[in-house]
MOPAC internal coordinates of N, CA, C and O (Angstrom, degrees):
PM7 1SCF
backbone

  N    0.0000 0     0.00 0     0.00 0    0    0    0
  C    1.4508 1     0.00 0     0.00 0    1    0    0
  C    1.5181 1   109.94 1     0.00 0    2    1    0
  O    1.2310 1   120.89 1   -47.32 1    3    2    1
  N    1.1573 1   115.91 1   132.68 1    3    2    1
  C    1.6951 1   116.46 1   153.68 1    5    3    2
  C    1.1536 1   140.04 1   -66.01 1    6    5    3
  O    1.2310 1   120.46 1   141.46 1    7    6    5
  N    1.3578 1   116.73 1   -38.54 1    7    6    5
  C    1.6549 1   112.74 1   133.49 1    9    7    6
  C    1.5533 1   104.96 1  -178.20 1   10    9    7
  O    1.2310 1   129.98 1     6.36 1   11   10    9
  N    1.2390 1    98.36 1  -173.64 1   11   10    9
  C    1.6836 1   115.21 1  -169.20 1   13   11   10
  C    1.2846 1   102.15 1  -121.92 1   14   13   11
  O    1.2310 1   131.32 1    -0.05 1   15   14   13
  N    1.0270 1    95.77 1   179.95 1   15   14   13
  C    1.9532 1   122.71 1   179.29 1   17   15   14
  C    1.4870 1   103.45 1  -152.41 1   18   17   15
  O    1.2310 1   122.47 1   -39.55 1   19   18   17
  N    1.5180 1   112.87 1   140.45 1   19   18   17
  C    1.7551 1   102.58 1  -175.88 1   21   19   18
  C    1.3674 1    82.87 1  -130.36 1   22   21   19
  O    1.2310 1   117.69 1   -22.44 1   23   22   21
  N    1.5502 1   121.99 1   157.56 1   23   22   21
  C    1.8804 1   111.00 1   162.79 1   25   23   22
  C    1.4518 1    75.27 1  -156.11 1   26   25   23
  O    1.2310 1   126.87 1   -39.90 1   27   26   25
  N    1.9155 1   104.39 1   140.10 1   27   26   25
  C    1.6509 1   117.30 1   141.69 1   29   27   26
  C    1.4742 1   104.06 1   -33.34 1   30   29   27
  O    1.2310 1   125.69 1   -20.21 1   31   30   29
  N    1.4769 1   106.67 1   159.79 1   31   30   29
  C    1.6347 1   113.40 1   138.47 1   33   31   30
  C    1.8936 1    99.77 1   179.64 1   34   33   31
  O    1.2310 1   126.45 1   -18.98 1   35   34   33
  N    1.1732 1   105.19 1   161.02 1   35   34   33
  C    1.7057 1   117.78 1  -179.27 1   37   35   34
  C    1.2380 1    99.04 1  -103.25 1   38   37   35
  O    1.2310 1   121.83 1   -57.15 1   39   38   37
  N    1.2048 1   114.10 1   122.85 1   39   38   37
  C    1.4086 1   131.77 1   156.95 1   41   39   38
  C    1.5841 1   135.47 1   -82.38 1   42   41   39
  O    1.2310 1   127.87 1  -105.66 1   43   42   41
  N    1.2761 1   102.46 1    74.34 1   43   42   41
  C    1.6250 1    91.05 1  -154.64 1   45   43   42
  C    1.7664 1   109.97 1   -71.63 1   46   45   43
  O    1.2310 1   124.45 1    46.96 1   47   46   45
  N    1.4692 1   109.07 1  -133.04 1   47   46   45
  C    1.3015 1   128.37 1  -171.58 1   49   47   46
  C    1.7878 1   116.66 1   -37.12 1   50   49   47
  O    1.2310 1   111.52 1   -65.30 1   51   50   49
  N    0.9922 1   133.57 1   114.70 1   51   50   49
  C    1.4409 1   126.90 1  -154.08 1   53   51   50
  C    1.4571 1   115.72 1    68.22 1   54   53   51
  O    1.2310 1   112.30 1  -163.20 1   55   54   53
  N    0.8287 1   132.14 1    16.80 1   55   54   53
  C    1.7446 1   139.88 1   164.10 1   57   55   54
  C    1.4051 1    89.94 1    23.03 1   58   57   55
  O    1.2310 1   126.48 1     7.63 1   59   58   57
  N    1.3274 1   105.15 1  -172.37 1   59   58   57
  C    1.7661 1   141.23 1   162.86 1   61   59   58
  C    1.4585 1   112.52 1   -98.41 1   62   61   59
  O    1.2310 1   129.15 1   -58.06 1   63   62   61
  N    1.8085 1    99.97 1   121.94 1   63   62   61
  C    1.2831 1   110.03 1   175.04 1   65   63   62
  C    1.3341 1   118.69 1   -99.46 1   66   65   63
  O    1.2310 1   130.41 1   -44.86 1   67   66   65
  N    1.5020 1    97.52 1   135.14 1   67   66   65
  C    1.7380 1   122.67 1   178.66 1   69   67   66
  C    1.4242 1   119.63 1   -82.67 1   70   69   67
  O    1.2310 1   120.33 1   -17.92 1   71   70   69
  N    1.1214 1   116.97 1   162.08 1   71   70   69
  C    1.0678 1   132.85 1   157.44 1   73   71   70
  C    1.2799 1   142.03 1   -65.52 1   74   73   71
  O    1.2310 1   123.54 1   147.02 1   75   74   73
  N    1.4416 1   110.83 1   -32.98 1   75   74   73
  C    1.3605 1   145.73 1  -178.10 1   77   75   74
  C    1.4846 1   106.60 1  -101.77 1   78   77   75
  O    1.2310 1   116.38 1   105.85 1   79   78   77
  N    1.2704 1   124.48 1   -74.15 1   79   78   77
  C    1.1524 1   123.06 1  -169.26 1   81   79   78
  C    1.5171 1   115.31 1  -109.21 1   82   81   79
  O    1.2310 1   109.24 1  -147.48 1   83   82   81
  N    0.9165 1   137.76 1    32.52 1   83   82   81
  C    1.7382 1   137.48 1  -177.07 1   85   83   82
  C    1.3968 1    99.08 1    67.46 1   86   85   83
  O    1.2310 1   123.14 1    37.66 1   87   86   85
  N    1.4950 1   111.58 1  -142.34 1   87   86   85
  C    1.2148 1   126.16 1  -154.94 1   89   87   86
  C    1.7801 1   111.85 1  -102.68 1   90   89   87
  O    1.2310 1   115.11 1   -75.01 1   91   90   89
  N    1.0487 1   126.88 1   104.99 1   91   90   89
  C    1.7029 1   151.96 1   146.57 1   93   91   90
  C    1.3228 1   117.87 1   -39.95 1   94   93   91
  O    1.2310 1   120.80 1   -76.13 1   95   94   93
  N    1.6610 1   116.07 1   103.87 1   95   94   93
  C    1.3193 1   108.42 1   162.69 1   97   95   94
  C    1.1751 1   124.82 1  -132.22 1   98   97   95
  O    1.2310 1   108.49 1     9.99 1   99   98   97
  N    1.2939 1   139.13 1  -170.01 1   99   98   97
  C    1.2789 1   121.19 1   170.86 1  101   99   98
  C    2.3013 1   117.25 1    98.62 1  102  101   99
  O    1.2310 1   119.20 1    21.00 1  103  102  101
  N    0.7489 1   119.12 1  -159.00 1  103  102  101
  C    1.6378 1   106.91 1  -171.73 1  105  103  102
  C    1.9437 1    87.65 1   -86.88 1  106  105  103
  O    1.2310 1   126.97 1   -39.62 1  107  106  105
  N    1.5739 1   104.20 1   140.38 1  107  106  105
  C    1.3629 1   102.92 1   179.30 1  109  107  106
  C    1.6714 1   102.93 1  -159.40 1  110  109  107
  O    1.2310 1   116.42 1    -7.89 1  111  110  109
  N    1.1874 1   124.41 1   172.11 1  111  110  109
  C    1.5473 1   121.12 1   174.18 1  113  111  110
  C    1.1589 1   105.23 1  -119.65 1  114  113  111
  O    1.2310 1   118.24 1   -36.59 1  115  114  113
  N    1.6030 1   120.96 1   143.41 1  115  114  113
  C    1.5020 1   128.80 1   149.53 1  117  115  114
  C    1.5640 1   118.24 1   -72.29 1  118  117  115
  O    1.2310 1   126.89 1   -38.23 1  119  118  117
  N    1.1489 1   104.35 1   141.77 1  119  118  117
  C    1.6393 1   101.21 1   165.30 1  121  119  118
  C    2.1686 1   107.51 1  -143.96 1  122  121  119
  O    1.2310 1   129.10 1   -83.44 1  123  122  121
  N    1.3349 1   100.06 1    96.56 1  123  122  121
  C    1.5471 1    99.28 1   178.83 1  125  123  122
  C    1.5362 1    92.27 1   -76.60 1  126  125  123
  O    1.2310 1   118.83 1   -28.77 1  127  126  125
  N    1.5292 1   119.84 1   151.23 1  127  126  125
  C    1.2073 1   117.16 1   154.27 1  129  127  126
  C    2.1947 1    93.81 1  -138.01 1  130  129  127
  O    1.2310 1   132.53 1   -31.58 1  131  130  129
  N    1.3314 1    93.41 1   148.42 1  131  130  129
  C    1.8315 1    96.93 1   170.37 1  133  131  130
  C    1.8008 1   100.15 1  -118.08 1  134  133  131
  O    1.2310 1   132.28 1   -44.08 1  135  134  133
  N    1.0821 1    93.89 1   135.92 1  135  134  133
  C    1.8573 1   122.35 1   167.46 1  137  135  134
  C    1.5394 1    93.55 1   -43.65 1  138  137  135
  O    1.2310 1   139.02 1     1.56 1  139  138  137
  N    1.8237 1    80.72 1  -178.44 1  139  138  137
  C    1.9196 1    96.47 1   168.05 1  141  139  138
  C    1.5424 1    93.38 1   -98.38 1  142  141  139
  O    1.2310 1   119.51 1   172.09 1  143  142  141
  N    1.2511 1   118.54 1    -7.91 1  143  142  141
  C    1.8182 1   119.61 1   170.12 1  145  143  142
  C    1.6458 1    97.01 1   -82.83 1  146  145  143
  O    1.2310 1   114.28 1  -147.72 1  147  146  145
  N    1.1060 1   128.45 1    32.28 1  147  146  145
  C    1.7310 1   112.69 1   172.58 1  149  147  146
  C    1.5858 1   136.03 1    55.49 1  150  149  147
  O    1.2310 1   130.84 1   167.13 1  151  150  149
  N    1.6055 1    96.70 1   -12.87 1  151  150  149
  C    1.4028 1   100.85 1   171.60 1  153  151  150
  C    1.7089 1   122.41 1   -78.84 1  154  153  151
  O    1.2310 1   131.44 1   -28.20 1  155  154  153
  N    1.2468 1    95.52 1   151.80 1  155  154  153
  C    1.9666 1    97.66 1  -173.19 1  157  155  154
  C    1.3939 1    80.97 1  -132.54 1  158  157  155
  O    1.2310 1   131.73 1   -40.06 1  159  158  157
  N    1.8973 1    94.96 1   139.94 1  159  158  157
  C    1.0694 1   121.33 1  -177.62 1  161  159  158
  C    1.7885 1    95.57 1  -141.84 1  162  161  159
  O    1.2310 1   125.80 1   -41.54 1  163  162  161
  N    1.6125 1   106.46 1   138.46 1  163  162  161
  C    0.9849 1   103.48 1  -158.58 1  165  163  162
  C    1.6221 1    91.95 1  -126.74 1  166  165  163
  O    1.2310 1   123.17 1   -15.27 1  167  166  165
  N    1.1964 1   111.53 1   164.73 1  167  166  165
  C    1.5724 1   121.28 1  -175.18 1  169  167  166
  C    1.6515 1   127.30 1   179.20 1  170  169  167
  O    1.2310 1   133.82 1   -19.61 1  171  170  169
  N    1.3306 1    90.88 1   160.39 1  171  170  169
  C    1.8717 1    95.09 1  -157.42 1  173  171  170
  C    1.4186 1   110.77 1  -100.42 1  174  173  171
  O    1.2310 1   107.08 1   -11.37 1  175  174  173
  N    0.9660 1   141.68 1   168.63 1  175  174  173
  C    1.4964 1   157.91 1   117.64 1  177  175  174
  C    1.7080 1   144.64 1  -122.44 1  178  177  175
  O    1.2310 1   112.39 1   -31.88 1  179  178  177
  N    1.0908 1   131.96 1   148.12 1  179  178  177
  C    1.0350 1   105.53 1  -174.82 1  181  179  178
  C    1.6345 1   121.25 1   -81.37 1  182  181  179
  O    1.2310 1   129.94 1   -23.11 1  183  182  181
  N    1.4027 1    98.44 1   156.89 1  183  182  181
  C    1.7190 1    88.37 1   174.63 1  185  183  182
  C    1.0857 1   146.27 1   -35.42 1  186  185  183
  O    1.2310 1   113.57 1  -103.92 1  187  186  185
  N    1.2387 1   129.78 1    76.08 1  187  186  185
  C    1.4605 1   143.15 1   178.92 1  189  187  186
  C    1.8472 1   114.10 1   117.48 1  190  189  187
  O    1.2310 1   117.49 1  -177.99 1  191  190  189
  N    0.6834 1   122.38 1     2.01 1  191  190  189
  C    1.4336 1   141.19 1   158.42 1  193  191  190
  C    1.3470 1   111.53 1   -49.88 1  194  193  191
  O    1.2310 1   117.31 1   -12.79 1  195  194  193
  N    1.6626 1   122.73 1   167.21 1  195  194  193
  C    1.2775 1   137.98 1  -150.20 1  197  195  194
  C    1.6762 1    99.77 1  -116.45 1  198  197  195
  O    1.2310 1   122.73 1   120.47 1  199  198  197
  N    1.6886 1   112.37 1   -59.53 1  199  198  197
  C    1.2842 1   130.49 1  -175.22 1  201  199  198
  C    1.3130 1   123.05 1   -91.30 1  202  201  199
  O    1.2310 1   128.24 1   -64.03 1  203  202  201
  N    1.6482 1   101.75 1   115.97 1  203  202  201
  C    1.6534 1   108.35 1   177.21 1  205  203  202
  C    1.2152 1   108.20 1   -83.21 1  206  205  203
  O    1.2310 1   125.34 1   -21.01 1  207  206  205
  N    1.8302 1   107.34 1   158.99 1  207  206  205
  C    1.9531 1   101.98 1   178.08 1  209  207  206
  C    1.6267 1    83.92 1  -128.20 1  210  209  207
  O    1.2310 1   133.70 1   -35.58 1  211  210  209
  N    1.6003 1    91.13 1   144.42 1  211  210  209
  C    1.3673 1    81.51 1   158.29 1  213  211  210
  C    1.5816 1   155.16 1   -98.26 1  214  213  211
  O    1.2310 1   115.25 1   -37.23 1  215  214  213
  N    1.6447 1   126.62 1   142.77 1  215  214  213
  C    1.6460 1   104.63 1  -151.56 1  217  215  214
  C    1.4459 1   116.65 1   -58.07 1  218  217  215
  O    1.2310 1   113.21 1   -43.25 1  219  218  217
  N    1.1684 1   130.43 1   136.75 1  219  218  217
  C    1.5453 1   119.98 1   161.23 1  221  219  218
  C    1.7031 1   126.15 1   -34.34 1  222  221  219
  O    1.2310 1   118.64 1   -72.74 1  223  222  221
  N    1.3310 1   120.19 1   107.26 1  223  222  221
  C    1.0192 1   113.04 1   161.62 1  225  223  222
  C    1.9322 1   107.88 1   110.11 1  226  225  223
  O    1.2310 1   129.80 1   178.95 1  227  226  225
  N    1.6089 1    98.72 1    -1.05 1  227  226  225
  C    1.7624 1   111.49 1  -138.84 1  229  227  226
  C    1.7550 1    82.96 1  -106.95 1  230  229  227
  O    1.2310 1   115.69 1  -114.38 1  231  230  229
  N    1.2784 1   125.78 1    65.62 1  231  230  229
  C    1.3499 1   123.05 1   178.21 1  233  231  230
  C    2.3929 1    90.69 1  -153.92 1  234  233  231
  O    1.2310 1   123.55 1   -73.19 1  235  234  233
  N    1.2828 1   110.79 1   106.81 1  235  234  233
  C    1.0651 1   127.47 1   155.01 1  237  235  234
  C    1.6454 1   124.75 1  -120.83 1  238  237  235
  O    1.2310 1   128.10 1    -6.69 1  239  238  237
  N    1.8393 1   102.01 1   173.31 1  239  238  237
  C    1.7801 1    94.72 1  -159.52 1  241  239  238
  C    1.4505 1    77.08 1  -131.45 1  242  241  239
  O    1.2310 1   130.58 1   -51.56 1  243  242  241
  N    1.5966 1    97.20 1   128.44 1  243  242  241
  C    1.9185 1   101.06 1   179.60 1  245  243  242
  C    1.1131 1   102.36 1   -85.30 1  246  245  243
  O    1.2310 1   112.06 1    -4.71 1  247  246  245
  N    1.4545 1   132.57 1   175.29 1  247  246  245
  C    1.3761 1   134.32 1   171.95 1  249  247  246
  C    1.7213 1    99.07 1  -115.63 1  250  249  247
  O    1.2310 1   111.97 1  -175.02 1  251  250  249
  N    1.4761 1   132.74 1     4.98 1  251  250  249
  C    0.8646 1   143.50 1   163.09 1  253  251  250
  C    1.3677 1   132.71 1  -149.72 1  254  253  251
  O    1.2310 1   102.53 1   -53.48 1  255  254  253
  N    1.3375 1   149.60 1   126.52 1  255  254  253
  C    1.2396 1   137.45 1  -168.39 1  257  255  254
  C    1.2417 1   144.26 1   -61.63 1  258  257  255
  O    1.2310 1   131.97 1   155.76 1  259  258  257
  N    1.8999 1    94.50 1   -24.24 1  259  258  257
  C    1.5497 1   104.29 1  -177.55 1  261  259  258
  C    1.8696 1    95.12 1   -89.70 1  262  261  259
  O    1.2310 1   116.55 1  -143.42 1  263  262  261
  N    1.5425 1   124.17 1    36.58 1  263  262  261
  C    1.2685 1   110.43 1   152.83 1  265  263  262
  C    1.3708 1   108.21 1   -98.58 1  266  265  263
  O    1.2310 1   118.06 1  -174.23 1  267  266  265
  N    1.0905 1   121.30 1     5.77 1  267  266  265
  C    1.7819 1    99.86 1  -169.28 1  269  267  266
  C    1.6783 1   104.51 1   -84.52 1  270  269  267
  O    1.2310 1   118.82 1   153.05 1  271  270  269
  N    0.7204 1   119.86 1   -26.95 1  271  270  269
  C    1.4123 1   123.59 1   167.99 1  273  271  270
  C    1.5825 1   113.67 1   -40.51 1  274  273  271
  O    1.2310 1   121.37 1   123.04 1  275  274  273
  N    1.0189 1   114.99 1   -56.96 1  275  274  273
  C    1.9028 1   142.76 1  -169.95 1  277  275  274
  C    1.9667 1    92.44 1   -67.64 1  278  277  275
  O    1.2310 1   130.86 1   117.01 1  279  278  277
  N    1.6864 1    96.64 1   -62.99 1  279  278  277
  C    1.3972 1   100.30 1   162.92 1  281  279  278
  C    1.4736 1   141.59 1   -12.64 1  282  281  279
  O    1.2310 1   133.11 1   105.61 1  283  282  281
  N    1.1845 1    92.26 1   -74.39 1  283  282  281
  C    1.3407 1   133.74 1   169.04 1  285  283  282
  C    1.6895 1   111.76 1   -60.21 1  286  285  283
  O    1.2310 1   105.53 1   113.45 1  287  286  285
  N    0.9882 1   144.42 1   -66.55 1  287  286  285
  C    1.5438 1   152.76 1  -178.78 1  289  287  286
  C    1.5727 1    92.59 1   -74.37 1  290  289  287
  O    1.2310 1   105.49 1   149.96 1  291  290  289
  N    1.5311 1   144.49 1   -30.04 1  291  290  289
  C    1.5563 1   125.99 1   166.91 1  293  291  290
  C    1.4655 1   103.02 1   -62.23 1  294  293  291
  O    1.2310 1   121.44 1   120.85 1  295  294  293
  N    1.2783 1   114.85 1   -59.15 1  295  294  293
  C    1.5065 1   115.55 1  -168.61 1  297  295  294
  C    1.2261 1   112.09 1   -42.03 1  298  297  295
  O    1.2310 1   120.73 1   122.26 1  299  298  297
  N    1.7139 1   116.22 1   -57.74 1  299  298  297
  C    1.3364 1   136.91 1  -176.20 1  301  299  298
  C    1.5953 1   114.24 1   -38.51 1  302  301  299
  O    1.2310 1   123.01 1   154.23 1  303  302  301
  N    1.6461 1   111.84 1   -25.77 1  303  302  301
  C    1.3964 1   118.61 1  -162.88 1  305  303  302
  C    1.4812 1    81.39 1   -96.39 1  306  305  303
  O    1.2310 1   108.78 1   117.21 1  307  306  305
  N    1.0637 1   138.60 1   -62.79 1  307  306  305
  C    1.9027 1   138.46 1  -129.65 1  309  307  306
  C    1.9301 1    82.56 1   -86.51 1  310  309  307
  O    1.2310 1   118.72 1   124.89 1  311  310  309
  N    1.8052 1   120.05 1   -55.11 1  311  310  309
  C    1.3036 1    84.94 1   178.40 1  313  311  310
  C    1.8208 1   136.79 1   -98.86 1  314  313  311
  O    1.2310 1   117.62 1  -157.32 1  315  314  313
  N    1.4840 1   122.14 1    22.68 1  315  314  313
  C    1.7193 1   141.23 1   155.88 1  317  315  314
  C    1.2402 1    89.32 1   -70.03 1  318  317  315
  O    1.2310 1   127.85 1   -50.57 1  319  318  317
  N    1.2877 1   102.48 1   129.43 1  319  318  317
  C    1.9665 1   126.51 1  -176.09 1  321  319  318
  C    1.4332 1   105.48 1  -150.78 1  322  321  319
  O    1.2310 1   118.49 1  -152.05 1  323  322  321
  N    1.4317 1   120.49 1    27.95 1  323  322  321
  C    1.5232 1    86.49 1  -159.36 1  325  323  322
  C    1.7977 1   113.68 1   -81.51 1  326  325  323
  O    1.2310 1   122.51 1  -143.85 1  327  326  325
  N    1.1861 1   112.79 1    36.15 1  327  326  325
  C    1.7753 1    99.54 1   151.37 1  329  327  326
  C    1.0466 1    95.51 1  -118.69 1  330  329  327
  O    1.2310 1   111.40 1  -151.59 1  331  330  329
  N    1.2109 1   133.81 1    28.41 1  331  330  329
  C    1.9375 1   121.96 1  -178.68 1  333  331  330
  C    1.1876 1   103.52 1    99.67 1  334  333  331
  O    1.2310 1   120.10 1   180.00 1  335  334  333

């Protein structure tokens, strides 16, 4: 990987849906990371946990690198809910 980004965030009412396991709610972390192929794939776990899932749908291809950052902090907003 070229790198990651991790951030807390609460997922409230309708959580974030996985891939693996359905839908995640409750205190959890993001972690986008992009390849040396440019793709960012982004994914959850819960707070302090071992196993990431990945988000539904949460795999894009940058056309430049210094977006994953921007990437990363949009996502961060649409899935942090914590009043629902």
């Amino acid at each position: 990987m070229l790198n990651t980004y991790n951030s807390p965030l609460v997922a409230g009412q309708g959580g974030v849906m996985t891939e693996e396991v359905g839908v995640v709610t409750g205190d959890l972390e993001l972690r986008t990371a992009m390849g040396e192929d440019g793709v960012v794939t982004a994914k959850v776990r819960y707070a302090g946990a071992e196993e990431w899932y990945r988000v539904r749908g949460g795999m894009c291809k940058l056309a430049d690198e210094r977006d994953h950052a921007a990437v990363h902090s949009l996502l961060l907003g649409v899935l942090n809910r914590p009043s629902g």
